[in-house]
C-alpha positions in Angstrom: -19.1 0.0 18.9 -20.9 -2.5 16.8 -25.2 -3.2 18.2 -26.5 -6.1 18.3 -29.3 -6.4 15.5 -32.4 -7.9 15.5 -33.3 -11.5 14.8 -35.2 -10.4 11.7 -33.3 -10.8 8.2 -30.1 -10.8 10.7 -27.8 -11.4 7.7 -28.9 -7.8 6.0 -28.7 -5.7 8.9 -25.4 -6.8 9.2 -24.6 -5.4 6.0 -26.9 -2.5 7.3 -24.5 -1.9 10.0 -21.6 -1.9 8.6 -22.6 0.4 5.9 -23.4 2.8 8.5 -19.5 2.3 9.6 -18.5 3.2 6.3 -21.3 6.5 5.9 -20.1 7.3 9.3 -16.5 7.2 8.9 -15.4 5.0 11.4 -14.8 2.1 8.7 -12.9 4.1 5.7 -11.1 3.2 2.3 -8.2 0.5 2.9 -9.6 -0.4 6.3 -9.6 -4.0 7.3 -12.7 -5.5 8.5 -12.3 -8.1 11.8 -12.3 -11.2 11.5 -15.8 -13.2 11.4 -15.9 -14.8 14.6 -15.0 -11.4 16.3 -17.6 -10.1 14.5 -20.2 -12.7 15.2 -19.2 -12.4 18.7 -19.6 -8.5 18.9 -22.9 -8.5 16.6 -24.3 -11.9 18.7 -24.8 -13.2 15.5 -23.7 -16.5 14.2 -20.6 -16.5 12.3 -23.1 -17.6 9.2 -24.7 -14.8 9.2 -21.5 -12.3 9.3 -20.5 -14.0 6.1 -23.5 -14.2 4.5 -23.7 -9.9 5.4 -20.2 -10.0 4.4 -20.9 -11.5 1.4 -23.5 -8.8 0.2 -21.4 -6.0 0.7 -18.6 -7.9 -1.4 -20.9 -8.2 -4.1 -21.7 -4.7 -3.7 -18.6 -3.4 -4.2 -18.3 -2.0 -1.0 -15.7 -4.7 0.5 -13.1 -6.8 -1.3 -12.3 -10.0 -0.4 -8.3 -10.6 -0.7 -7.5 -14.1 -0.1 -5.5 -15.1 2.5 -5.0 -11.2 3.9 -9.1 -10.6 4.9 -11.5 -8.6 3.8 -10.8 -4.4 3.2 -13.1 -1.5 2.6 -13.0 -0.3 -1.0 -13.9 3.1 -2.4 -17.3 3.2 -4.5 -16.4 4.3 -7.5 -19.3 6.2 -8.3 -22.4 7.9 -6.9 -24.3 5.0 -8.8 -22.4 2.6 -6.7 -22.8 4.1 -3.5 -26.9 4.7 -4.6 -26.4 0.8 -4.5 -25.5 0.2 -1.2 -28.9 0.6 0.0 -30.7 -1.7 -2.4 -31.3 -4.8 -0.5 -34.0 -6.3 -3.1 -34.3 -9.6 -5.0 -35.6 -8.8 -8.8 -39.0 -9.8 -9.8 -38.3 -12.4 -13.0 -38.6 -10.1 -15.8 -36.3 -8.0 -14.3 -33.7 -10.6 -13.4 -33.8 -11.2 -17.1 -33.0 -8.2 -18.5 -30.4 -8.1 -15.5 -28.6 -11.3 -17.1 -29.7 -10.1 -20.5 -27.1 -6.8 -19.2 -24.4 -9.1 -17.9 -24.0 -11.3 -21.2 -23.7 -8.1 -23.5 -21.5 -6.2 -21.0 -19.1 -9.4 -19.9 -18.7 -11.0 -22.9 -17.3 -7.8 -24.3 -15.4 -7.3 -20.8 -13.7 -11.0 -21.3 -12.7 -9.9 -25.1 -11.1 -6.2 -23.6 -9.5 -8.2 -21.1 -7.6 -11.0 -23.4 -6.5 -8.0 -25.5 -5.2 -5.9 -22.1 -5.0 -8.0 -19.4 -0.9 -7.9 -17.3 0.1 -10.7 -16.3 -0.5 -9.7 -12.5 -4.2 -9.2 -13.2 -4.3 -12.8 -15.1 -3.1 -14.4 -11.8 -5.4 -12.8 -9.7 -8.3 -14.2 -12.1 -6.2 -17.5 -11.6 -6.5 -17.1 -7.8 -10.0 -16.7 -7.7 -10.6 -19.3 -10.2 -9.0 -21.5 -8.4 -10.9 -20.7 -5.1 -14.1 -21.6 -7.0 -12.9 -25.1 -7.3 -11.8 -25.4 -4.0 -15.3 -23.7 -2.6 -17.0 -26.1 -5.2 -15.6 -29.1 -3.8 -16.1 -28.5 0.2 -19.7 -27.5 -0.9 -19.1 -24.0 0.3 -22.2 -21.9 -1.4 -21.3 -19.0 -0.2 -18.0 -18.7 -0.7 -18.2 -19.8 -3.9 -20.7 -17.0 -4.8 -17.9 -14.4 -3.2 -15.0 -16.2 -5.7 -17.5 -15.8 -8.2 -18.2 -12.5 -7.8 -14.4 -11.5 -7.7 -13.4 -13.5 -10.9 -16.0 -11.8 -12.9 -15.2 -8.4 -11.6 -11.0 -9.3 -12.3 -11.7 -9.3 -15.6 -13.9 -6.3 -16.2 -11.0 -4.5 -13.9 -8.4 -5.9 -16.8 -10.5 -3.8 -19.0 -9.0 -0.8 -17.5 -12.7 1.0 -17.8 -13.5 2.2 -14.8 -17.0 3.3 -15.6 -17.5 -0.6 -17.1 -16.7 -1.6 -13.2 -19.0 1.2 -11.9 -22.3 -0.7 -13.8 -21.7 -4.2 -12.9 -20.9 -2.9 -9.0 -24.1 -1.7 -9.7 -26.5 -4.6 -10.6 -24.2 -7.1 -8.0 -26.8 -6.6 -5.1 -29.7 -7.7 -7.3 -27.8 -10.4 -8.5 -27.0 -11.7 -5.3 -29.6 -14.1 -4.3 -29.6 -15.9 -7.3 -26.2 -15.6 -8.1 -26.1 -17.6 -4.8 -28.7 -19.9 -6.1 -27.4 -20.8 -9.4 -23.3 -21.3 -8.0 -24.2 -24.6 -6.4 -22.9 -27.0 -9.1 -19.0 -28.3 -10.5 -20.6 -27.7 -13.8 -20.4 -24.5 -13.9 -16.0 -24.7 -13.2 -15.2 -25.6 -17.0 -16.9 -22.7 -18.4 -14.9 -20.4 -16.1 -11.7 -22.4 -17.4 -12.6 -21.9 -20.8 -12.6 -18.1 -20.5 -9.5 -17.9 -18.1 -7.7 -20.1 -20.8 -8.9 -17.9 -23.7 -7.7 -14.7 -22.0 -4.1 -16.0 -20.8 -3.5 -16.9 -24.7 -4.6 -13.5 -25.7 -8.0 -14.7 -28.0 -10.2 -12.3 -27.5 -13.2 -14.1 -30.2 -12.3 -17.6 -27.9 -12.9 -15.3 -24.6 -15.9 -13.6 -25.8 -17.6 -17.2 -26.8 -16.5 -19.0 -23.4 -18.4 -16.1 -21.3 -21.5 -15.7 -23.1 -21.7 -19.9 -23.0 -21.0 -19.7 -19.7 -23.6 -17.1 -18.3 -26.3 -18.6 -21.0 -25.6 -21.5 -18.7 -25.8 -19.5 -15.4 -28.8 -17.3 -16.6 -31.0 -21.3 -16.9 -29.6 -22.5 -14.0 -30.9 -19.3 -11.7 -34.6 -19.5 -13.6 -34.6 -22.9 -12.5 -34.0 -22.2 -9.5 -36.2 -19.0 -9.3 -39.0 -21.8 -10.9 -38.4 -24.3 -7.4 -39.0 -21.4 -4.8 -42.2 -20.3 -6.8 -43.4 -24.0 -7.1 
């Protein structure tokens, strides 16, 4: 049975709660979550903040998202990962560098693994989420752009077929979050995405590698400015 949180940061103690589920055993691998308006309704929450809770844990690699089916438990890979699923906190600006710093060394290598290695089931679930981008894009839909985000990047370091490579960006996705959110607000960011998608269907792993360090260079200055308007 699911308490009611507090009004405070209602969104994380979502999360909070059903992490406990998980760590309790009541929610396990494989398990489908319900849907978010039974969920606001048993939290007496709004169904905003379900998704936005929702949403954190997806990041986190403790939930994935399937389109169309719901969203399931998944196993944390590591103990790293599971570590993680405590860390509720937004990086201080140096840190949030080197975070990004991180994600253009490790992805841009993932996007050039992934054009060598990719099957064609795993290019169309890159194509799915792609595609949910543009549609989340369009109907202004932050944070379900952020969760299509999240899951395109993570199909391609999956296409990798390194399991520890999927352990360490699980691991940095809860820092991320916030300004991942932040800087996912914009159609600008949609032919970048392409760009690498394109390069990895057509098996050009230099063309992939260039397209995903372009497009987080581009991500990385549009979360500082960001970060720069909440300081101001």
């Amino acid at each position: 049975m699911l308490i009611s949180p507090p009004r405070t940061s209602v969104s994380h103690d979502v999360s909070g709660q059903i992490i406990d589920l998980v760590r309790s055993g009541k929610l396990i691998a494989g398990d489908r979550l319900p849907g978010e308006r039974q969920l606001a309704e048993q939290l007496n929450v709004s169904r905003a903040s379900v998704r936005a809770g929702v949403m954190r844990l997806v990041t986190m690699g403790l939930l994935e998202s399937r389109p169309g089916s719901g969203t399931y438990v998944r196993e944390p890979g590591s103990e790293g990962v599971r570590d993680a699923l405590v860390q509720h906190l937004s990086p201080d600006p140096e840190t949030l560098r080197e975070l990004f710093e991180l994600r253009e060394i490790i992805e841009s290598e993932a996007a050039a693994r992934a054009a060598q290695r990719a099957t064609p089931e795993q290019i169309e679930r890159m194509r799915r989420w792609a595609n949910e981008i543009a549609t989340a894009a369009q109907r202004k839909d932050r944070e379900g752009l952020a969760q299509a985000d999240v899951e395109f990047h993570r199909q391609i370091v999956i296409a990798t077929g390194n399991e520890v490579l999927l352990d360490v960006i699980d691991s940095i996705a809860p820092s991320l979050h916030d300004m991942r959110y932040a800087s996912t607000d914009s159609l600008e960011l949609l032919p970048g995405q392409r760009l690498i998608l394109n390069a990895i269907e057509q098996k050009d792993s230099e063309a992939a590698r260039k397209a995903m360090l372009s497009h987080l260079t581009i991500v990385r200055k549009k979360a500082a400015q960001s970060s720069n308007k909440l300081n101001e």
